[in-house]
py3Dmol code that shows the C-alpha trace and the ligand (Angstrom):
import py3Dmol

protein = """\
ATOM      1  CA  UNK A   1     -11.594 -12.743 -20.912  1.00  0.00           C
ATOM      2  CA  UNK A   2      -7.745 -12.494 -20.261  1.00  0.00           C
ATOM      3  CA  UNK A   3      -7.015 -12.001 -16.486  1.00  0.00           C
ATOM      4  CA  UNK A   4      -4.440  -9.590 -15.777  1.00  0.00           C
ATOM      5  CA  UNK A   5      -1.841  -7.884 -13.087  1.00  0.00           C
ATOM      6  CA  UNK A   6      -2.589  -4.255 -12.272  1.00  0.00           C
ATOM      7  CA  UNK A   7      -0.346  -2.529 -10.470  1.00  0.00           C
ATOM      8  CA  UNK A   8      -0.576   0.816  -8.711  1.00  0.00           C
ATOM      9  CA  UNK A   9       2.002   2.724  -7.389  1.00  0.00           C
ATOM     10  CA  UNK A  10       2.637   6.042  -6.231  1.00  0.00           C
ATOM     11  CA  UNK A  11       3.051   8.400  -3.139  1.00  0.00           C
ATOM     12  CA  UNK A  12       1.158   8.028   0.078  1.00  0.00           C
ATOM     13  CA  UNK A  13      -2.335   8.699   0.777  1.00  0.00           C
ATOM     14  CA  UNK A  14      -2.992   9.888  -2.807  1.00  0.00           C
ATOM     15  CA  UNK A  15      -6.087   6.898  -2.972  1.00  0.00           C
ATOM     16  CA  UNK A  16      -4.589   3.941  -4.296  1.00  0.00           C
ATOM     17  CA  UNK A  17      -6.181   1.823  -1.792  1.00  0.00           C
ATOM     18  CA  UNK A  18      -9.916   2.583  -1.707  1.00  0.00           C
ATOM     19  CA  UNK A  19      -9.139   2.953  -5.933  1.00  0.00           C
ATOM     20  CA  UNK A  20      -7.761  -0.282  -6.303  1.00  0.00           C
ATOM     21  CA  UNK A  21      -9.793  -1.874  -4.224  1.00  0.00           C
ATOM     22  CA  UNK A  22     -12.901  -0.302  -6.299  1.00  0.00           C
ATOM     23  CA  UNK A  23     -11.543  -1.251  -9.539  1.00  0.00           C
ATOM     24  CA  UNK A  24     -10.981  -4.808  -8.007  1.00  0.00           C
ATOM     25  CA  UNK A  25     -14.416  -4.967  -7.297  1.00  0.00           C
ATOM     26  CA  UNK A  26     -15.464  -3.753 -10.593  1.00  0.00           C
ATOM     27  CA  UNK A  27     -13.470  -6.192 -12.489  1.00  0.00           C
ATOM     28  CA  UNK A  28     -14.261  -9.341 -10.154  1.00  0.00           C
ATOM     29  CA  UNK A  29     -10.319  -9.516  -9.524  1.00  0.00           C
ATOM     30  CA  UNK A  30      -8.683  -9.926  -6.222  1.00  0.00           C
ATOM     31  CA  UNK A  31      -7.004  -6.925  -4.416  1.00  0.00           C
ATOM     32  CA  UNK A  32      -3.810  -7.003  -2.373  1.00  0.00           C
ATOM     33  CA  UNK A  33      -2.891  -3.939  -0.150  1.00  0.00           C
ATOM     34  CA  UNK A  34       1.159  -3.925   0.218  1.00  0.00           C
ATOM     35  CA  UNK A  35       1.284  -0.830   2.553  1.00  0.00           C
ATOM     36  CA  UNK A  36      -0.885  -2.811   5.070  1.00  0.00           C
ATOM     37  CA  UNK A  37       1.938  -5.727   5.045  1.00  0.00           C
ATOM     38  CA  UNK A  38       4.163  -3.333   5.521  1.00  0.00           C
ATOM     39  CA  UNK A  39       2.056  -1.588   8.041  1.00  0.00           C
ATOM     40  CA  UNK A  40       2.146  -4.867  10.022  1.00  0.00           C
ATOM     41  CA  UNK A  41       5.717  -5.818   9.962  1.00  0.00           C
ATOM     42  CA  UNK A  42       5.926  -2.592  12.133  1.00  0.00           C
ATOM     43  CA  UNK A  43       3.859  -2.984  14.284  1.00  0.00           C
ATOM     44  CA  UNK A  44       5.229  -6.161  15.098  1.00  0.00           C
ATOM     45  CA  UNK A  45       8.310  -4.504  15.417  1.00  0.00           C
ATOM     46  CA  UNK A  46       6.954  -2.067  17.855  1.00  0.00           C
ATOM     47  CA  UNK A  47       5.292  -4.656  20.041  1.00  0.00           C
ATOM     48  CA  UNK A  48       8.335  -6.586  20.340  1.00  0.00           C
ATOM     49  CA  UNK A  49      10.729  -3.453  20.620  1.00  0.00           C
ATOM     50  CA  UNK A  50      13.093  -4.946  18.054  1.00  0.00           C
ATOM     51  CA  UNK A  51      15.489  -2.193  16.769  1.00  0.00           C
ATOM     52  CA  UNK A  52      15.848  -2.076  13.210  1.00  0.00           C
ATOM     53  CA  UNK A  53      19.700  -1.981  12.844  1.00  0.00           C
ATOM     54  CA  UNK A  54      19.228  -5.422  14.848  1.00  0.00           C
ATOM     55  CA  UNK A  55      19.627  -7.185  12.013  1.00  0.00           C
ATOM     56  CA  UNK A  56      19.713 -10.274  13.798  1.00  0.00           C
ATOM     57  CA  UNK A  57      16.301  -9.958  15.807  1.00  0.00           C
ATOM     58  CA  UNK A  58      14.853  -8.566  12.304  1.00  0.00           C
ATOM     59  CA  UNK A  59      15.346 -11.635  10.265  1.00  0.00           C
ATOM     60  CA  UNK A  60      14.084 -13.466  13.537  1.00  0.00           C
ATOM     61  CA  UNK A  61      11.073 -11.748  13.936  1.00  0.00           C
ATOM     62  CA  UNK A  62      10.651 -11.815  10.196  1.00  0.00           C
ATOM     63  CA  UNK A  63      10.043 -16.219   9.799  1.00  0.00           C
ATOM     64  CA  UNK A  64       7.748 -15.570  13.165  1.00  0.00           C
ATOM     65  CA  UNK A  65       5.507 -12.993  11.061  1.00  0.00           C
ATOM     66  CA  UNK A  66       2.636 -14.207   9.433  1.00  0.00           C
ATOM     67  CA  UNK A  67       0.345 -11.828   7.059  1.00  0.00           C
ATOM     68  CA  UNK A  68      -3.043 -12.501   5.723  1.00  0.00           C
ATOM     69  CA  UNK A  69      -5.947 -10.709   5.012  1.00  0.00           C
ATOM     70  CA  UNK A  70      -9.424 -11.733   5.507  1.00  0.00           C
ATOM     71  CA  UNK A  71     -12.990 -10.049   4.226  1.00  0.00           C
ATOM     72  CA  UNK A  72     -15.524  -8.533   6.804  1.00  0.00           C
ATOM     73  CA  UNK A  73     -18.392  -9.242   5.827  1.00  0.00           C
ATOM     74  CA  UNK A  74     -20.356  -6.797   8.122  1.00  0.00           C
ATOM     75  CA  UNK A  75     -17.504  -3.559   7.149  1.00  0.00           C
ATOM     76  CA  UNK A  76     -17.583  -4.847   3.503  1.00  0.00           C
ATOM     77  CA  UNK A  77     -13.753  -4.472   3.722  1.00  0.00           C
ATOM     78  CA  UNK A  78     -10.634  -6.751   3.439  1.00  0.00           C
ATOM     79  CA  UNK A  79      -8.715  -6.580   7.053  1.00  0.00           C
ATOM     80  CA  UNK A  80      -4.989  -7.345   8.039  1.00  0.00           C
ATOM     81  CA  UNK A  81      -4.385 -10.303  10.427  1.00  0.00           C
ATOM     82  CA  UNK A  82      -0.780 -10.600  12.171  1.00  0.00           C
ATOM     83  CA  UNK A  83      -0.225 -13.843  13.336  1.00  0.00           C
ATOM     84  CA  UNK A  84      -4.381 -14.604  13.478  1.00  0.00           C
ATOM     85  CA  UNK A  85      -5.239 -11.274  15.332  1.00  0.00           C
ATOM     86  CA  UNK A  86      -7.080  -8.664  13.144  1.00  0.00           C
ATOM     87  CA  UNK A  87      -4.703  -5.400  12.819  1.00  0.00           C
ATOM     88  CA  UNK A  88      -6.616  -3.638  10.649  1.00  0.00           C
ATOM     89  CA  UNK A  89      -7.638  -0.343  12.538  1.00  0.00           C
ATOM     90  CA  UNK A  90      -4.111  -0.471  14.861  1.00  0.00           C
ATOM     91  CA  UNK A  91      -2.030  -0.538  11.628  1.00  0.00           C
ATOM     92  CA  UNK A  92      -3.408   2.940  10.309  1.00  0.00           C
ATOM     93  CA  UNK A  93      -2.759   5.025  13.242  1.00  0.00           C
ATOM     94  CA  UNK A  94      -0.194   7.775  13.266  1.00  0.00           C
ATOM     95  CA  UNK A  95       2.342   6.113  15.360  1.00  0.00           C
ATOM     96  CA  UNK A  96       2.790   3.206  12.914  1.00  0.00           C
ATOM     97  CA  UNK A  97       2.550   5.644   9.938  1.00  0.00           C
ATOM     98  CA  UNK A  98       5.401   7.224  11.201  1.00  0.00           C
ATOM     99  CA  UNK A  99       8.007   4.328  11.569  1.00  0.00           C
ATOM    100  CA  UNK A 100       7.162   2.280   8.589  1.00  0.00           C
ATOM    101  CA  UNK A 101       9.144   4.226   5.921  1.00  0.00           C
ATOM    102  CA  UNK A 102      11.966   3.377   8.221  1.00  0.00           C
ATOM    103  CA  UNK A 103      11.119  -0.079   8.543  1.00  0.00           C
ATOM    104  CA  UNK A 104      10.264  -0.644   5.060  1.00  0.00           C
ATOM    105  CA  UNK A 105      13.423   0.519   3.649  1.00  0.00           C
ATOM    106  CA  UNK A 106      15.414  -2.730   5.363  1.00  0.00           C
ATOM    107  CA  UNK A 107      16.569  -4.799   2.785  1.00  0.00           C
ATOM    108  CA  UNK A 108      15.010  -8.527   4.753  1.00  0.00           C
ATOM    109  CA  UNK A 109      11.628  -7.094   4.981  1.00  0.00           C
ATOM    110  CA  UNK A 110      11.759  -6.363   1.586  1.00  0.00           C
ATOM    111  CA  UNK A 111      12.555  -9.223   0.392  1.00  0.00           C
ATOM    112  CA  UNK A 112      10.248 -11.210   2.690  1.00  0.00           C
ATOM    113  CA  UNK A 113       7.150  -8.763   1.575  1.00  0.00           C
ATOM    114  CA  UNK A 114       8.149  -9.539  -2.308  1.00  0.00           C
ATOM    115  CA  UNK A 115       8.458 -12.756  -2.248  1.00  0.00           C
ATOM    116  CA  UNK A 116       5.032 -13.838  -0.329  1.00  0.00           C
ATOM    117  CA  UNK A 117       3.009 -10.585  -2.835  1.00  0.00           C
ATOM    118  CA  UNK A 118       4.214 -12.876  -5.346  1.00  0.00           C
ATOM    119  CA  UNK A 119       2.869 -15.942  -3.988  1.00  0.00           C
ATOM    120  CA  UNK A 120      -0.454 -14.183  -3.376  1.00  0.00           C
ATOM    121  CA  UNK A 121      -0.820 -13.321  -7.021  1.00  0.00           C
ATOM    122  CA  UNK A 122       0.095 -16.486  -8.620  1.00  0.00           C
ATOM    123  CA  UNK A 123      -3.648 -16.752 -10.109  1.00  0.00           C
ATOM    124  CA  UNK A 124      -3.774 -13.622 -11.833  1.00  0.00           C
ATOM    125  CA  UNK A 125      -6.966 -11.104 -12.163  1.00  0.00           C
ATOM    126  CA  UNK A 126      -5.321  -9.204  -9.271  1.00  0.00           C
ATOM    127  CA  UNK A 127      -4.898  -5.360  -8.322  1.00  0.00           C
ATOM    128  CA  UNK A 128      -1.959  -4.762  -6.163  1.00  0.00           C
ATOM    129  CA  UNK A 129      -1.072  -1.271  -4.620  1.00  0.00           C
ATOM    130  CA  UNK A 130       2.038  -0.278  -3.370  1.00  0.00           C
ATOM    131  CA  UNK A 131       5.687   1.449  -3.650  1.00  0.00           C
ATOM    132  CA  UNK A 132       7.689  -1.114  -5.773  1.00  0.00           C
ATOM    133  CA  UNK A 133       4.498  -3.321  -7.904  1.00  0.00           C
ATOM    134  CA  UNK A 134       5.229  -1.916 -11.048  1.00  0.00           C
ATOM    135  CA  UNK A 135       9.152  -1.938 -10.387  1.00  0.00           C
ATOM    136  CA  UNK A 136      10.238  -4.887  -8.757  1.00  0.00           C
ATOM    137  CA  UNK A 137       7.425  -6.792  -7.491  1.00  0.00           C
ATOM    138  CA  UNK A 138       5.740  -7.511 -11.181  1.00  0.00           C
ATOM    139  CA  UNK A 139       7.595  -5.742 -13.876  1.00  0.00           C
ATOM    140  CA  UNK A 140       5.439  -7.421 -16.314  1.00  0.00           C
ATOM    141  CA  UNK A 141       2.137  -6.652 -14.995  1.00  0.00           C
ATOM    142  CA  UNK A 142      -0.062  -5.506 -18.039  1.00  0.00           C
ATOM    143  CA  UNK A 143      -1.360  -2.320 -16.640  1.00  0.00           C
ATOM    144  CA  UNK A 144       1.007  -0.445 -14.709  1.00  0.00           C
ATOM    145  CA  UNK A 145      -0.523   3.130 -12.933  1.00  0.00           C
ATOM    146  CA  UNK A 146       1.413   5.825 -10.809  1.00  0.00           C
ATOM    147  CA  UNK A 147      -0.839   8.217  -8.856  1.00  0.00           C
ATOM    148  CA  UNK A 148      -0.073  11.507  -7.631  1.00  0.00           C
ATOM    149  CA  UNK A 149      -2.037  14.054  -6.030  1.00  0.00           C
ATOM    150  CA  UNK A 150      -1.189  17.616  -4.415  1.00  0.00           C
ATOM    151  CA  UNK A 151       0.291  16.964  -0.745  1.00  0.00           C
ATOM    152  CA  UNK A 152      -2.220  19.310   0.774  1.00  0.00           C
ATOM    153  CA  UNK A 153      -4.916  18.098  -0.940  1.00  0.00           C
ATOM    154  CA  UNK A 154      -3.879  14.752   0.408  1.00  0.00           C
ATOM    155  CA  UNK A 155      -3.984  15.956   4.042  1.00  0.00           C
ATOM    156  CA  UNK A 156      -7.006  16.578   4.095  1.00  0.00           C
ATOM    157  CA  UNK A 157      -9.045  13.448   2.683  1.00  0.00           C
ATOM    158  CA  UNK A 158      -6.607  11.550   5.068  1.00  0.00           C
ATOM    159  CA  UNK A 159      -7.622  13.981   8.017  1.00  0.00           C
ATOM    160  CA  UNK A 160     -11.171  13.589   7.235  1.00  0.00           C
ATOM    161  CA  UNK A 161     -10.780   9.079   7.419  1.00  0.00           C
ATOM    162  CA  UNK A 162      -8.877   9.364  10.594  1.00  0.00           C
ATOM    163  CA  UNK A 163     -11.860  11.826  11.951  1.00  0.00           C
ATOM    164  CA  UNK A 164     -14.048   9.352  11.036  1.00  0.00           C
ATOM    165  CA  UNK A 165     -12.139   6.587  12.817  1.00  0.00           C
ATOM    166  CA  UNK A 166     -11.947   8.500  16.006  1.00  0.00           C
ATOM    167  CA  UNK A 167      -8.382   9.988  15.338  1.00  0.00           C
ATOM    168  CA  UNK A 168      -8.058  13.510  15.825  1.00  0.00           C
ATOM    169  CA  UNK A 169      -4.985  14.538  13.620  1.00  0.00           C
ATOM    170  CA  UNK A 170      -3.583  17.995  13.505  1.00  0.00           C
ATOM    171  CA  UNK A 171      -3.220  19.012   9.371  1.00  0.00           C
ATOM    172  CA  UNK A 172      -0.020  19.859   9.910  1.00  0.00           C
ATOM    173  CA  UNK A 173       1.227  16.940  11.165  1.00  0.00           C
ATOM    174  CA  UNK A 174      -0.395  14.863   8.120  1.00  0.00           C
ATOM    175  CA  UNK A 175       1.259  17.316   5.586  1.00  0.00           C
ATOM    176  CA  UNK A 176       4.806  16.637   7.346  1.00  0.00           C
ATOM    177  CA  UNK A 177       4.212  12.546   7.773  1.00  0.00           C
ATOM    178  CA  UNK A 178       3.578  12.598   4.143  1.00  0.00           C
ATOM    179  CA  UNK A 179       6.679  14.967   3.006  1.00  0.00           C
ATOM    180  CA  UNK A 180       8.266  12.674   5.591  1.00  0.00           C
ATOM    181  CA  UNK A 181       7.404   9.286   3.704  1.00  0.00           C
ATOM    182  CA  UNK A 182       7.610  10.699   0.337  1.00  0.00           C
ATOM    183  CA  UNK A 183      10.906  12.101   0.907  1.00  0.00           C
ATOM    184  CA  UNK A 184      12.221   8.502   2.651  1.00  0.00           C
ATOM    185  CA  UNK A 185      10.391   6.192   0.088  1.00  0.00           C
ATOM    186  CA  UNK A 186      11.855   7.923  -2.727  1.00  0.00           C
ATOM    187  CA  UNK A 187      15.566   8.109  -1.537  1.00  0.00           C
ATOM    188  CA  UNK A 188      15.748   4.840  -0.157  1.00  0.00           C
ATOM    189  CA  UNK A 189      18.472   2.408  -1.871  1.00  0.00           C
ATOM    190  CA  UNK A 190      15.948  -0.426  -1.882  1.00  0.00           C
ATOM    191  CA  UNK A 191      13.453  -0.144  -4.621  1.00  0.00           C
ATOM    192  CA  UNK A 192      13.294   3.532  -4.296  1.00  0.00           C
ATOM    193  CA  UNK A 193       9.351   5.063  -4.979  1.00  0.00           C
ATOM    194  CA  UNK A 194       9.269   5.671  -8.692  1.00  0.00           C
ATOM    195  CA  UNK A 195       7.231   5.453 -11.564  1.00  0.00           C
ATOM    196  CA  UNK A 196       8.363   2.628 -14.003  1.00  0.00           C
ATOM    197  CA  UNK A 197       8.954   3.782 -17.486  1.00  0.00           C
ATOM    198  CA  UNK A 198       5.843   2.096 -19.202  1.00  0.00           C
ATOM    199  CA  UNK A 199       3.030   2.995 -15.776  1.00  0.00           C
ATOM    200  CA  UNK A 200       0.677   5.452 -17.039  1.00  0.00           C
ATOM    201  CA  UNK A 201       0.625   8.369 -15.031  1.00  0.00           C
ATOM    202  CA  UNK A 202      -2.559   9.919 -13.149  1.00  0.00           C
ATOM    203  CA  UNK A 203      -2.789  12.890 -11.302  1.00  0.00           C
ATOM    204  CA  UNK A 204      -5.864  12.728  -9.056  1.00  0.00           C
ATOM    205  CA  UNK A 205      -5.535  16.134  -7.792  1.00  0.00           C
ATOM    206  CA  UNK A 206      -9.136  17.248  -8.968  1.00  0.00           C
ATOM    207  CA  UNK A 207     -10.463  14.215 -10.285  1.00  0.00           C
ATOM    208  CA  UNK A 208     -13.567  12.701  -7.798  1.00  0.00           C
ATOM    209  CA  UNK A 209     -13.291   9.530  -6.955  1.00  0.00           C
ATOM    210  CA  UNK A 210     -15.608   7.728  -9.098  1.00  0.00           C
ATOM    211  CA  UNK A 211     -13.781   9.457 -12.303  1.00  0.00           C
ATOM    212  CA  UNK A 212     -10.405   7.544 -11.050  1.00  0.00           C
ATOM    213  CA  UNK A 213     -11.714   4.527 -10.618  1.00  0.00           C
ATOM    214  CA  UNK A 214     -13.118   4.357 -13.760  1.00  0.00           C
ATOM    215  CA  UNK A 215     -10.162   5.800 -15.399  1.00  0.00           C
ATOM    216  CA  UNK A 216      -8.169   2.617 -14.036  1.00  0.00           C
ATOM    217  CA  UNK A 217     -11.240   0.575 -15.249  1.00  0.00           C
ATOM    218  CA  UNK A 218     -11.126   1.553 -18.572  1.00  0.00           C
ATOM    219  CA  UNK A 219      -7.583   1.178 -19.383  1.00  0.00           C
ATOM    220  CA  UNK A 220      -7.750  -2.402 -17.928  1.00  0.00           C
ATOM    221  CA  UNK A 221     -10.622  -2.825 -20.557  1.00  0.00           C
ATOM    222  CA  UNK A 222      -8.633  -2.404 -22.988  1.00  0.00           C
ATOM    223  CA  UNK A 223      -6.298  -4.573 -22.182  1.00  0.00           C
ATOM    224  CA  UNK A 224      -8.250  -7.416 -21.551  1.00  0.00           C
TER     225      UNK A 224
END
"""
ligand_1 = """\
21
C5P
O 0.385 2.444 1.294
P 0.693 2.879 2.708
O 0.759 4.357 2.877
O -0.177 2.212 3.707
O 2.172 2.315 2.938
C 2.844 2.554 4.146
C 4.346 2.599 3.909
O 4.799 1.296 3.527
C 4.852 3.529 2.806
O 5.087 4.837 3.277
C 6.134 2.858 2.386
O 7.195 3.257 3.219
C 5.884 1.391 2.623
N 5.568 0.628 1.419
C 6.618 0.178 0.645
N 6.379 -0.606 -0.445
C 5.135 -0.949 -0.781
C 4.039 -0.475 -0.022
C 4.292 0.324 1.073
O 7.767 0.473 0.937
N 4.931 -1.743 -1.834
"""
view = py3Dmol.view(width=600, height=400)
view.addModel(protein, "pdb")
view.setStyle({"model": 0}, {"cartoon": {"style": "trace"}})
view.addModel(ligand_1, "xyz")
view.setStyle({"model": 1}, {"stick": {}})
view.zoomTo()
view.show()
């Protein structure tokens, strides 16, 4: 069998994480979660109170970053380490989801996150999920998917995971971070949110979650 790139793109909290990481597990391949890099890089940015016009302290703070992920064994999930300490619950809360649009839009984190994603996927058989992977990060990648999914609709499923984390979110407030992110992810000057010409597109609106995985699943089949 031929390994492959899959890339999948598209707005925020439409699934692309617990679907790529399911079709990763499907397909034996490796899964890389961009968001969560990004998702780091501010909340080292946070921590250490470094302003993001700074550009000075940015690129500074950027060579003292270190991202990796690692599995848990006991969650069955991959988790985000910063500089050794695991991240992985701090990263999703609602005060880091609501600067990292701003803090992924500078041009030096960009290019930092880029440039180690590639690194990571050098052996191929890998599903990355993200903004920019079909785009800019691998323009070549085989299978290329954008997601989309009603905003409300959205709201609620990520409601419901911060519930279960012990994060009482007002709906509301979900709705507008999202509008929020969509609005600055797909403006931005720097590898703006968009769907690359050749991704196939996939609105998960009212498809279950077992149906989109195995959408993804298939169309890697056949190219592989
Ligand atoms: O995927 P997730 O919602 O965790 O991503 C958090 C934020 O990180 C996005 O709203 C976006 O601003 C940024 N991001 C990005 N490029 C990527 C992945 C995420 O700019 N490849």
């Amino acid at each position: 069998n031929k390994k492959i790139v899959i890339a999948i793109d598209g707005f925020s909290g439409c699934g692309k994480s617990s679907t790529a990481k399911a079709v990763a597990a499907q397909l034996n391949y490796g899964y890389i979660d961009t968001g969560a890099m990004y998702r780091a890089v501010t909340l080292y940015f946070v921590e250490n109170h470094i302003s993001i016009t700074d550009s000075k302290h940015v690129n500074e703070a950027l060579r003292k970053i270190e991202i990796s992920f690692k599995y848990n064994d006991k969650k069955g999930r991959n988790e985000t380490y910063l500089n050794g300490l695991n991240v992985e619950d701090e990263i999703r809360k609602m005060y880091v989801s609501d600067q990292v649009s701003e803090v992924s839009a500078i041009v030096e984190v960009r290019n930092a996150m880029v440039s180690q994603q590639r690194k990571m996927a050098k052996s191929k058989g890998i599903v990355m999920d993200g903004r920019d992977i079909g785009t800019v990060v691998f323009p070549d990648a085989e299978l290329k998917v954008f997601m989309t999914t009603d905003v409300k609709v959205r709201a609620e499923r990520r409601q419901k995971e911060l519930l279960e984390q012990g994060e009482a979110a007002n709906l509301d407030e979900i709705i507008e971070n999202f509008k929020k992110r969509d609005h600055l992810d797909t403006t931005r000057k720097q590898s703006p949110l968009r769907k690359a010409d050749d991704a196939i597109a996939l609105d998960t609106t009212s498809l279950n979650f077992e149906d989109q995985v195995k959408r993804i699943v298939d169309l890697a089949f056949a190219k592989i």
